[in-house]
DOKE-531004 format. One line per 8 residues: number of its first residue (from 1); for each residue x, y, z of C-alpha. Coordinates in steps of 0.1 Angstrom, whole numbers, plus 5000, padded with zeros to 4 digits. Layout:
N
NUM) X Y Z ~ ...;
! end
This chain:
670
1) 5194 4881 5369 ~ 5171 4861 5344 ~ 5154 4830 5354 ~ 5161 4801 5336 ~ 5126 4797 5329 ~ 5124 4830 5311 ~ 5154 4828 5292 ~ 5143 4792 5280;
9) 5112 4810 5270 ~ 5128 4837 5248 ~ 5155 4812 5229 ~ 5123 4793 5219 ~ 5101 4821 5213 ~ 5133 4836 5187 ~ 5140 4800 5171 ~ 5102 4795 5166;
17) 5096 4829 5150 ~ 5128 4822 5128 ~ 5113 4789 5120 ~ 5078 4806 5104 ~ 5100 4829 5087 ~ 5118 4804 5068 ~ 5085 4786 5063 ~ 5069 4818 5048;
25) 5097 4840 5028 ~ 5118 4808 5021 ~ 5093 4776 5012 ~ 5066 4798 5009 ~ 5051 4776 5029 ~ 5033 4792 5059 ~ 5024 4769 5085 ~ 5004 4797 5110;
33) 4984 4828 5106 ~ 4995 4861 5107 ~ 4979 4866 5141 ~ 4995 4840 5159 ~ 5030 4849 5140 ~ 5016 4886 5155 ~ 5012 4870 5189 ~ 5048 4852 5190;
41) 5069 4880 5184 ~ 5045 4902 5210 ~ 5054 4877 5234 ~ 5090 4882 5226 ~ 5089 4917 5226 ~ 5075 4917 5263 ~ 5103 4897 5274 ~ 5128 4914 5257;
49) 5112 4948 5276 ~ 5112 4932 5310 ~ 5147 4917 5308 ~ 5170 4936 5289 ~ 5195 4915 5289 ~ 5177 4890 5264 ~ 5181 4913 5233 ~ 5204 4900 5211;
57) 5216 4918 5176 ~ 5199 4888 5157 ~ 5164 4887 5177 ~ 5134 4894 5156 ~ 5119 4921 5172 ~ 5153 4943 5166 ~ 5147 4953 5128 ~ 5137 4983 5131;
65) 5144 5012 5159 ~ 5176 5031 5143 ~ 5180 5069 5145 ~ 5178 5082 5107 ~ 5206 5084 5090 ~ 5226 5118 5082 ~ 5243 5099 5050 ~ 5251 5062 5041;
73) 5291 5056 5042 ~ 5302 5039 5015 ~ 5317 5001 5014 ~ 5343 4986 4996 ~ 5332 4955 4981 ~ 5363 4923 4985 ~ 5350 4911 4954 ~ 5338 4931 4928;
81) 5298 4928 4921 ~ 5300 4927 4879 ~ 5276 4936 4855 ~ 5266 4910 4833 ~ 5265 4908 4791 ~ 5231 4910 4774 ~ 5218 4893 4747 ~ 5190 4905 4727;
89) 5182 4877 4704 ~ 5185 4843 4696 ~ 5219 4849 4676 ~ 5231 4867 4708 ~ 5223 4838 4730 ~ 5237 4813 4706 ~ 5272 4832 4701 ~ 5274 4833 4738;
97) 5268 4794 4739 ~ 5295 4786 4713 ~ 5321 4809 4729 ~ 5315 4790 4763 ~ 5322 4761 4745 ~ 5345 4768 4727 ~ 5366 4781 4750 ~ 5362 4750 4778;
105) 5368 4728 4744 ~ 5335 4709 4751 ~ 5304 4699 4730 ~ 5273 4710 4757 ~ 5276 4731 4785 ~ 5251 4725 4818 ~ 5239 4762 4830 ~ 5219 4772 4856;
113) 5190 4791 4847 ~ 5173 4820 4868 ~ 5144 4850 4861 ~ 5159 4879 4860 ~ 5141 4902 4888 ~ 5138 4940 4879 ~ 5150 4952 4915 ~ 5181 4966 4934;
121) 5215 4944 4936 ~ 5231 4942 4970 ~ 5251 4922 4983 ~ 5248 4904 5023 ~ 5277 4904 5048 ~ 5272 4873 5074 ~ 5303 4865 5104 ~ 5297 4835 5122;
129) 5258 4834 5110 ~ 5249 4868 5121 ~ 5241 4895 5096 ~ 5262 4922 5101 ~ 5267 4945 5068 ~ 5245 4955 5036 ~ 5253 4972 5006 ~ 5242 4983 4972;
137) 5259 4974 4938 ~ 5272 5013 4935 ~ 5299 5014 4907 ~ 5304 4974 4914 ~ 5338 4985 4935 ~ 5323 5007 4961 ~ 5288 5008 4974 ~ 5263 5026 4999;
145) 5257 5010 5031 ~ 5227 4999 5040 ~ 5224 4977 5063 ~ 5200 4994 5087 ~ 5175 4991 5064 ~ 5180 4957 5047 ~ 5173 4948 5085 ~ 5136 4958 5084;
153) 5135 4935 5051 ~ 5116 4902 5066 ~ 5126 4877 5039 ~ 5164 4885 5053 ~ 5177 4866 5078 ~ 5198 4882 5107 ~ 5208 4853 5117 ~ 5216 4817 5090;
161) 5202 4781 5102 ~ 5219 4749 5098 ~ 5259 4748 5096 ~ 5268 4777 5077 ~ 5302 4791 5071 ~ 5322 4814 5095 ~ 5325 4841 5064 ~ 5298 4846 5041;
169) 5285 4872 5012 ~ 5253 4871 4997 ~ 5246 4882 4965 ~ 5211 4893 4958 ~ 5182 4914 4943 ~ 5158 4938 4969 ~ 5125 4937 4948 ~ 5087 4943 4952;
177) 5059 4924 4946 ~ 5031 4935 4917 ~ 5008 4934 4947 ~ 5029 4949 4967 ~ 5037 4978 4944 ~ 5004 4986 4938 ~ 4993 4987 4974 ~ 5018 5007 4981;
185) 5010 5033 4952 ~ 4974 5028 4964 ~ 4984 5042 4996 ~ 5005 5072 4982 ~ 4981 5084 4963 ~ 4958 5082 4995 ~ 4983 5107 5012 ~ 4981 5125 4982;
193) 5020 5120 4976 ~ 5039 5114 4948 ~ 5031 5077 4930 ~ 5062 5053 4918 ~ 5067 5046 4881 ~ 5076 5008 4888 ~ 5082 4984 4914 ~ 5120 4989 4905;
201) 5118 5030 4913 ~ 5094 5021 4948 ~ 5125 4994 4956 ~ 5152 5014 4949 ~ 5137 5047 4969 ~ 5129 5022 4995 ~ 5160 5010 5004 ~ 5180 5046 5003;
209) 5158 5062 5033 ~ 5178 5079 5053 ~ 5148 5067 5079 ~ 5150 5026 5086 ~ 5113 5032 5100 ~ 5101 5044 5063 ~ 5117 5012 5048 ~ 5101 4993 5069;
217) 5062 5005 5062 ~ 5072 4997 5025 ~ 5067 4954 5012 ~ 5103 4950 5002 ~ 5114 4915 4994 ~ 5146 4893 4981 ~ 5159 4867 4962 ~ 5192 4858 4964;
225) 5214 4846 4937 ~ 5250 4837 4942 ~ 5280 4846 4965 ~ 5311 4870 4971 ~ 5335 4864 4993 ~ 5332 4830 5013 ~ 5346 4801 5031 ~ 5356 4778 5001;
233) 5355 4744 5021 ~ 5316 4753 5029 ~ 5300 4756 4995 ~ 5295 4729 4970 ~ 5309 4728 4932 ~ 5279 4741 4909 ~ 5261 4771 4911 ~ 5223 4751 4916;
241) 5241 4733 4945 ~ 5251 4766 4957 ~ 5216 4786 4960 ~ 5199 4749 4978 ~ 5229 4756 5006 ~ 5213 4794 5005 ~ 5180 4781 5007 ~ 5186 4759 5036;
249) 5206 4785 5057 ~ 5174 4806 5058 ~ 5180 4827 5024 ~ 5149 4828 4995 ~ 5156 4821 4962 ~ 5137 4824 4931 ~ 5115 4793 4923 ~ 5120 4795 4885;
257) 5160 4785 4891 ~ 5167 4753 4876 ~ 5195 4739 4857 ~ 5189 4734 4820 ~ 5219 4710 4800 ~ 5228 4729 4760 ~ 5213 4759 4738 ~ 5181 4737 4733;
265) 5171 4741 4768 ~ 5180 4776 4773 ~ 5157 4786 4742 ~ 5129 4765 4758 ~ 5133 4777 4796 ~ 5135 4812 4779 ~ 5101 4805 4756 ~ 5090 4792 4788;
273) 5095 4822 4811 ~ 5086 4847 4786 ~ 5051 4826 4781 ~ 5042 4831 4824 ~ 5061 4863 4830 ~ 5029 4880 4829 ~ 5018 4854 4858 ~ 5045 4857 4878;
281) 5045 4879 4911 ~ 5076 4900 4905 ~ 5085 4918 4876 ~ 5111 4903 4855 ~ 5130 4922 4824 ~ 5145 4888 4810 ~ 5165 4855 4822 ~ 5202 4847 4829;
289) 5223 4820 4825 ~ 5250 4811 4844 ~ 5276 4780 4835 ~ 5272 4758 4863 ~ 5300 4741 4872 ~ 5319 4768 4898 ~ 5356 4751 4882 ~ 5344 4762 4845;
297) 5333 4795 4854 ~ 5372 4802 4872 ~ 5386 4788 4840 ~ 5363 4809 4818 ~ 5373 4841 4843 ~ 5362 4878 4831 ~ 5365 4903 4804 ~ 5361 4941 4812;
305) 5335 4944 4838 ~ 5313 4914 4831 ~ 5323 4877 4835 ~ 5325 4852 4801 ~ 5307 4827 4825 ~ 5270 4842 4827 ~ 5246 4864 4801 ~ 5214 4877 4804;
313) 5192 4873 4780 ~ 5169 4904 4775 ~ 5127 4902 4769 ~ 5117 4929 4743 ~ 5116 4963 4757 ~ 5081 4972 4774 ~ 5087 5009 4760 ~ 5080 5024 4726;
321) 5074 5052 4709 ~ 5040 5069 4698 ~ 5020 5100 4696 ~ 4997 5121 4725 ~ 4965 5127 4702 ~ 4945 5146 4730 ~ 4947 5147 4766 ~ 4915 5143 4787;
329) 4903 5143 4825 ~ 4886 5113 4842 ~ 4863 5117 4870 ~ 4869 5088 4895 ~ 4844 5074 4922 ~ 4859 5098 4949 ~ 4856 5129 4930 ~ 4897 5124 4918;
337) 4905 5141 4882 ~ 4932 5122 4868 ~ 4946 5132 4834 ~ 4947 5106 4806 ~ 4967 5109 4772 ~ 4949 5093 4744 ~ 4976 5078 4724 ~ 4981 5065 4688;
345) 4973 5030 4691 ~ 5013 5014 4698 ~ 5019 4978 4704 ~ 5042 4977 4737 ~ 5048 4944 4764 ~ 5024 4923 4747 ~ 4992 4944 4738 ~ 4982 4972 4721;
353) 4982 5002 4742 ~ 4961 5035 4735 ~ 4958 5052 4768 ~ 4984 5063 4794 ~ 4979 5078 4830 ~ 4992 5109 4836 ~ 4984 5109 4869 ~ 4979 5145 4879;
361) 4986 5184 4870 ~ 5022 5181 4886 ~ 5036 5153 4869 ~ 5018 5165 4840 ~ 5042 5204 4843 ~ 5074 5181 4852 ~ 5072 5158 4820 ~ 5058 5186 4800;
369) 5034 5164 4781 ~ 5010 5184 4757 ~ 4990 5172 4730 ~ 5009 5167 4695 ~ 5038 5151 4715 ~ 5058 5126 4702 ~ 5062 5105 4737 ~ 5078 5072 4749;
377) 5055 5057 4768 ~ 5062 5020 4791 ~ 5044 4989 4800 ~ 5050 4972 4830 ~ 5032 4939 4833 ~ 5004 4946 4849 ~ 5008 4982 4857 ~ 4991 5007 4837;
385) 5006 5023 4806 ~ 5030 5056 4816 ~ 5042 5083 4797 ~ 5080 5079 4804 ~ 5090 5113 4784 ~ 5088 5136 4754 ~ 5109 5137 4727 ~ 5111 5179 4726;
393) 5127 5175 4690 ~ 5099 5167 4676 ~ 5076 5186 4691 ~ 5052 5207 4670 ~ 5046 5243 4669 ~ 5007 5236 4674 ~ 5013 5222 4712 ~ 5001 5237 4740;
401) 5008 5237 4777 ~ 4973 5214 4794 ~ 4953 5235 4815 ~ 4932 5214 4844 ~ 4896 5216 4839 ~ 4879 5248 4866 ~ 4847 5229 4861 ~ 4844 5190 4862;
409) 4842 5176 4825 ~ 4815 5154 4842 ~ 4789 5176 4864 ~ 4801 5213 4860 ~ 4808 5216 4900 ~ 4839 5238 4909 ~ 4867 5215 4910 ~ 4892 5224 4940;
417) 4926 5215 4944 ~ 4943 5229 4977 ~ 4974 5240 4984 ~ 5001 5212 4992 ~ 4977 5186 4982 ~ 4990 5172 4944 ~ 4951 5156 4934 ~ 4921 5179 4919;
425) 4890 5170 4929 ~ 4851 5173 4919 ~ 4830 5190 4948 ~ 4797 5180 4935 ~ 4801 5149 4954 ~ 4765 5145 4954 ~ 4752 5150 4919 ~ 4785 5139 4899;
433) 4773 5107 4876 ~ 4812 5096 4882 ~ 4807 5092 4921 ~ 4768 5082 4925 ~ 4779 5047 4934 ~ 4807 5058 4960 ~ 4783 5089 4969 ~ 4752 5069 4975;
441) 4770 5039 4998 ~ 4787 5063 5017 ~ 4751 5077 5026 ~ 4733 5044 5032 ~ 4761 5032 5055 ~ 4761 5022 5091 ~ 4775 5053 5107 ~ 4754 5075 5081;
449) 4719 5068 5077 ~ 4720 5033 5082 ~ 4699 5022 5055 ~ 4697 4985 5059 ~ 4704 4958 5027 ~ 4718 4987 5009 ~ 4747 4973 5005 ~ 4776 4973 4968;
457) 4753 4950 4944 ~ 4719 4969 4951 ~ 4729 5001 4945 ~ 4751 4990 4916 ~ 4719 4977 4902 ~ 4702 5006 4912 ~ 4722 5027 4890 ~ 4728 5004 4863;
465) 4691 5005 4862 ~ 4687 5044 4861 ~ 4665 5040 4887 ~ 4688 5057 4913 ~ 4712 5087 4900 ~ 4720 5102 4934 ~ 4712 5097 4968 ~ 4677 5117 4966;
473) 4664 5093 4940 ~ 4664 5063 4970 ~ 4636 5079 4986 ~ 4614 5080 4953 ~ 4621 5043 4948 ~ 4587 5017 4944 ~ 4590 4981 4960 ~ 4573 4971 4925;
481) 4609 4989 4912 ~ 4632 4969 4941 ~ 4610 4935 4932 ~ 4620 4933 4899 ~ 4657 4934 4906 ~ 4679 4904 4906 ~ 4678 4887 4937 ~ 4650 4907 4951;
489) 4620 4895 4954 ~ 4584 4908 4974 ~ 4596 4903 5010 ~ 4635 4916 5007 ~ 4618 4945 4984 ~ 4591 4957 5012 ~ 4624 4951 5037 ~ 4642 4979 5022;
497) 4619 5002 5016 ~ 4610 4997 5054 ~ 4649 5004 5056 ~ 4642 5036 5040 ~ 4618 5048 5056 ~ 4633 5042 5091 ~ 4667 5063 5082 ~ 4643 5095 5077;
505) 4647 5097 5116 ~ 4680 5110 5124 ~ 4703 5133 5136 ~ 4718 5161 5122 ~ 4759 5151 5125 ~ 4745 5118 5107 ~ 4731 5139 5080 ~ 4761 5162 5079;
513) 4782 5127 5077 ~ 4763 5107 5053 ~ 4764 5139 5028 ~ 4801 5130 5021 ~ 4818 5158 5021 ~ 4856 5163 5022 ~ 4873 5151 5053 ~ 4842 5159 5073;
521) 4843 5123 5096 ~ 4820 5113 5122 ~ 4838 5136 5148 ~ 4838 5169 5125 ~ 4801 5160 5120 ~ 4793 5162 5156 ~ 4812 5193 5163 ~ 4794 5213 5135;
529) 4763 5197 5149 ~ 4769 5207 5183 ~ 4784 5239 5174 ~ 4761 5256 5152 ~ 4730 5234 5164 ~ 4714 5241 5127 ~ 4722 5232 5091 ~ 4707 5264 5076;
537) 4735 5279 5099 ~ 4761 5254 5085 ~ 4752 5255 5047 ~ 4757 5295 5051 ~ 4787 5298 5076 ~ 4818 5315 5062 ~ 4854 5299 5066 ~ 4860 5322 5093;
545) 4830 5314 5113 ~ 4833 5277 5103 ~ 4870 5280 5120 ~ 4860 5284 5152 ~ 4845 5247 5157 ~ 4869 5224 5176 ~ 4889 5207 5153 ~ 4882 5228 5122;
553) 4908 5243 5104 ~ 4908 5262 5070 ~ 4912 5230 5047 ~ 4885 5216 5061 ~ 4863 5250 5063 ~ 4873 5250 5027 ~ 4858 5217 5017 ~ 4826 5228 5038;
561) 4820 5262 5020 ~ 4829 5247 4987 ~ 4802 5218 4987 ~ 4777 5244 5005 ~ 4784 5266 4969 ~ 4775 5238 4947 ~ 4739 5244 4936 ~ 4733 5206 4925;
569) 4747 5195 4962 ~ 4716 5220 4979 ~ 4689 5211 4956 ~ 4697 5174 4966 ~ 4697 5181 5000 ~ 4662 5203 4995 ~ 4648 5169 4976 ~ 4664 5147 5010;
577) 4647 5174 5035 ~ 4615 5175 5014 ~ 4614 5132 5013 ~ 4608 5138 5050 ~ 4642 5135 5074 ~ 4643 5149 5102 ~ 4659 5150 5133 ~ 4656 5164 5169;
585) 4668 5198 5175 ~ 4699 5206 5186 ~ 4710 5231 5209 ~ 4743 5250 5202 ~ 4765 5254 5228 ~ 4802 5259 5230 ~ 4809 5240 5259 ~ 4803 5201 5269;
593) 4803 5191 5304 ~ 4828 5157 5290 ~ 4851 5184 5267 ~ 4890 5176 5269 ~ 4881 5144 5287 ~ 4893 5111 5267 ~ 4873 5077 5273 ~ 4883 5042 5257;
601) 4855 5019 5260 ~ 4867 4977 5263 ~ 4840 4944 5267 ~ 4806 4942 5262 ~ 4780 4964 5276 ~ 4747 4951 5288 ~ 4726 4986 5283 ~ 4739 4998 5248;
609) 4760 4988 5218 ~ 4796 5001 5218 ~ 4788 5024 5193 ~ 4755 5042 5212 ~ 4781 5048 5245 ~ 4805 5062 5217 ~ 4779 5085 5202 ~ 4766 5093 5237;
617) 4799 5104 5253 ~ 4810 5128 5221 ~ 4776 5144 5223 ~ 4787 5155 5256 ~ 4820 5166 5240 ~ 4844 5138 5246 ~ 4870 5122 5226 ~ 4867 5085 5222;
625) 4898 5066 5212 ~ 4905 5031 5204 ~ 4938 5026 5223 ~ 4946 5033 5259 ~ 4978 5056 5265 ~ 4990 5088 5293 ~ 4959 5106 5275 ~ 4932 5082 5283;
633) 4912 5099 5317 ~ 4893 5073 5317 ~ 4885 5034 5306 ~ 4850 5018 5309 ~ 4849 4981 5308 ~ 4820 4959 5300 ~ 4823 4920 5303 ~ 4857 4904 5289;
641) 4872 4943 5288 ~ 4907 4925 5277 ~ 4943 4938 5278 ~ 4928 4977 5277 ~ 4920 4973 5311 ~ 4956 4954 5319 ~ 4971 4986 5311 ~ 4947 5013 5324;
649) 4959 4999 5360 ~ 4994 5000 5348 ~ 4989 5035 5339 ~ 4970 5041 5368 ~ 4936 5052 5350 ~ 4904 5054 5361 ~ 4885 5024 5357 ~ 4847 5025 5352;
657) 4823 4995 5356 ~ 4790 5000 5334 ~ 4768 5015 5364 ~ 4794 5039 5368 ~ 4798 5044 5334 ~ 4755 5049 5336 ~ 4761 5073 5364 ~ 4784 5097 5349;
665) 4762 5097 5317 ~ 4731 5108 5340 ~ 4752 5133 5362 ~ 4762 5148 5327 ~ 4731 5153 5311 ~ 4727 5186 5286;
! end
């Protein structure tokens, strides 16, 4: 049974979080923050998990938690979702105008006028408000279901507000963002996984996972556009009338729509468009017009696949034609060799391109790009130029297959790229000119060796200066040198080199850390620390050796061995032991009294920082985690220890106060 109270609670809990979705994918028009949207649908969740019988198909927190998919099953569409006509040109846009005309026998025709988004078409099943079915455009007669994961899409309602009709289709376009695309390429090439080509690609793939989880990590979006199948006696008579009843029933439509009256207007809402398309947050590939009044587009009907009632009118292709002069290799801040084609300078989506990303090795074997090439290459907005193929046909006998560099173009070091992993990289991490800024922040930071004030506009100055080329040179610096930056005068100068002089005592997994090598985080650092209890012993250690530390396997011994072989990476570390850091010594052992035992640590502590009791409780071989769960042994709560501590006593964990978190420290001692 549900009290009253609770299911009060919930009803509100679902209308209000419907509510802020309107406000924010609709009117975009938020009227919270994230975190308290965050909170809301929390609070829902916990509800929903306590009483069962509160979950309804529509609620907010049901989006995602489908099984994967073997294969989508395929819809019939009740009406047919149509292509439309393009026009390519003024005269194309004009002859469409005067055949509309003509054929209502009028003088100026009204027509609503819409961006034409570069995305996926699909089309919205709703029954008595509720969103039950989702499916792509296919052939336009028969499409892939996908309703699962149109369910994860947040601008989609599940369920329609207001007084909506008892049978409604949606037509509409799935679409990413700029931003969104380019985060999301930003984090692929993180994972060090294929990148998309354009925000229409990333949708598209997107919305086919068999997985509705996977669809849901990626920022889809829609817009919708028009209707199928509907209850007549519900929807108004133009199509502008039509998308405000969308709009108000919960369903986002594109700002730009607005109804324009005769050619006059279409030519300037077209000049218009074209002029802020670069502005705009989606990608568009041109505009469409669509006669507005819903009785002159049933009188106008269809002709083949396409209906006489609607065009769109095309922007010029972003895609031309030119030639690869050379390809070279760029070094990025984190060591990342990307291949670049130098182009012949080719006027494409607005400006003149001469450079196009080829992003690594792989794609560069799939497209079979060489120098000489005679390539198409595309423009996107703001994405960067791509090499879209090669015309083989006009390749020349001179072209070669393009090798990746052994050595990196900018330092010499080995460049590695392991197996599995698609990017090459630079090893010399800490003599590379390309990654001195990334190298030498890395090393001043907190968890490294905390160099005070050294923060992303000093040490750009630094090496903008030449004063600093790697992170050896900061120990050689004068305050008369500091003083005479910008924004640094006697005191600030005299601060940081105080700074400096303070991180020269240490400890040796800080050192390992702040040297920045591969995949070696604060907890690797620690175990080769504690392992080996010498970095003469590290710097030498094979990959077999080098295995047998906790948490150490071969790609990682690899990284170690390979920055270890780099002769500019030890005489930097000669110059860093030679400026005078040190730290205690360290003795080796292979067992830690805490080892296997997992701690999360909630509140504030009185006798250390959070991140001292870390750092003490992995020197005695523990695990800290940030999140309690089955694993956690044990929780220690300062002050305010929050809803950590709520669910260590629902797990029934271990609960430490600080003196008994001081205790075990002292009975634990190495």
């Amino acid at each position: 049974m549900i009290p009253k109270d609770i299911a009060k609670r919930s009803a509100e809990l679902r209308n209000l979080i419907n509510q802020h979705n309107y406000r924010y994918y609709v009117l975009d028009d938020p009227s919270i923050p994230d975190a308290e949207y965050d909170r809301l649908l929390s609070e829902l969740a916990a509800l929903e998990k306590e009483y069962p019988g509160l979950v309804t198909p529509d609620s907010p927190t049901q989006r995602v938690g489908a099984k994967p998919l073997d294969v989508f099953s395929e819809v019939k569409h009740a009406v047919p979702m149509l292509s439309l006509a393009n026009a390519f040109d003024k005269e194309d846009m004009d002859a469409f105008d005067r055949r509309v005309r003509e054929r209502l026998n009028i003088n100026i025709v009204e027509y609503a006028a819409e961006t034409k988004l570069d995305g996926v078409a699909i089309s919205l099943l709703f029954e008595n408000g509720v969103f039950v079915q989702g499916a792509t455009r296919g052939d336009g007669e028969t499409g892939e279901d996908v309703t699962l994961n149109l369910r994860t899409i947040k601008a989609i309602p599940l369920r329609l507000m207001g007084n909506y009709p008892d049978l409604l289709e949606v037509r509409g376009e799935v679409y990413m963002s700029k931003k969104g695309f380019s985060d999301l390429n930003k984090t692929q090439k993180k994972k060090g996984e294929k990148l998309f080509a354009n925000p229409r690609n990333a949708a598209a793939g997107s919305l086919r996972q068999l997985d509705p989880n996977i669809t849901a990590q990626r920022p889809l979006l829609f817009f919708a556009h028009g209707v199928g199948q509907h209850d007549r006696t519900m929807l108004p008579g133009t199509h502008t009338e039509i998308l405000k009843k969308l709009q108000k029933w919960g369903l986002p439509i594109s700002p730009e729509t607005k109804m324009v009256t005769g050619i006059g207007q279409c030519h300037a809402y077209y000049r218009m468009i074209g002029e802020r398309r670069a502005d705009l947050a989606y990608e568009i590939d041109g505009v469409v017009f669509k006669v507005n009044d819903i009785a002159q587009q049933e009188l106008l009907g269809f002709v083949s696949r396409a209906p006489r009632w609607a065009i769109a009118w095309k922007f010029q292709p972003e895609e031309e034609i030119t030639k690869v002069v050379d390809i070279e290799v760029q070094v990025g801040r984190t060591g990342a060799l990307t291949p670049v084609a130098r182009l012949e300078p080719v006027f494409v989506g607005g400006v003149t391109v001469t450079n196009a990303t080829l992003h690594n090795e792989d794609e560069i074997r799939r497209k079979d790009v060489r120098a000489g090439d005679t390539v198409i290459i595309r423009r996107a907005g703001d994405v960067i130029p791509e090499v879209v193929r090669v015309l083989q046909e006009k390749r020349p006998e001179s072209a070669r297959p393009f090798q990746m560099p052994r050595k990196c173009p900018i330092c010499g070091s080995d460049v590695e790229r392991l197996e599995g992993e698609a990017v090459a990289r630079c090893s010399g991490g800490l003599f590379c000119s390309a990654q001195q800024i990334q190298s030498i922040l890395h090393f001043a930071s907190r968890l490294a060796m905390d160099i005070e004030g050294m923060g992303d506009k000093l040490v750009e100055q630094l090496v903008a200066t030449g004063h600093v080329r790697n992170v050896a040179d900061l120990y050689t610096l004068k305050q008369e040198q500091l003083a005479s930056l910008d924004r640094m005068g006697e005191k600030s100068a005299g601060n940081i080199i105080q700074a400096l002089e303070n991180s020269k005592q240490t400890t040796l997994n800080r050192f390992l850390y702040a040297l920045g090598i591969r995949e070696v985080g604060e907890a690797t650092a620690r175990n080769l620390a504690q392992h080996f209890g010498n970095l003469e012993l590290i710097r030498t250690a094979n990959q077999e050796e080098l295995e047998k530390v906790p948490d150490i396997g071969p790609i990682v011994a690899r990284h170690i061995t390979t920055f270890f072989a780099q002769s500019h990476n030890n005489k930097i570390i000669g110059r860093l032991l030679d400026a005078g850091i040190t730290w205690p010594k360290v003795k080796a052992s292979r067992k830690k009294p805490l080892s296997g035992k997992t701690f999360v640590i909630t509140g504030v502590l009185e006798s250390m920082k959070r991140d001292e009791a870390k750092e003490r409780l992995q020197t005695l071989g523990a695990k800290v985690s940030g999140s309690v769960s089955k694993k956690t042994n044990y929780v220690i709560a300062g002050s305010d220890p929050g809803s950590k501590a709520d669910k260590a006593r629902e797990l029934n964990i271990e609960i430490l106060n600080e003196k008994e978190f001081l205790s075990l420290l002292d009975r634990n001692r190495l």
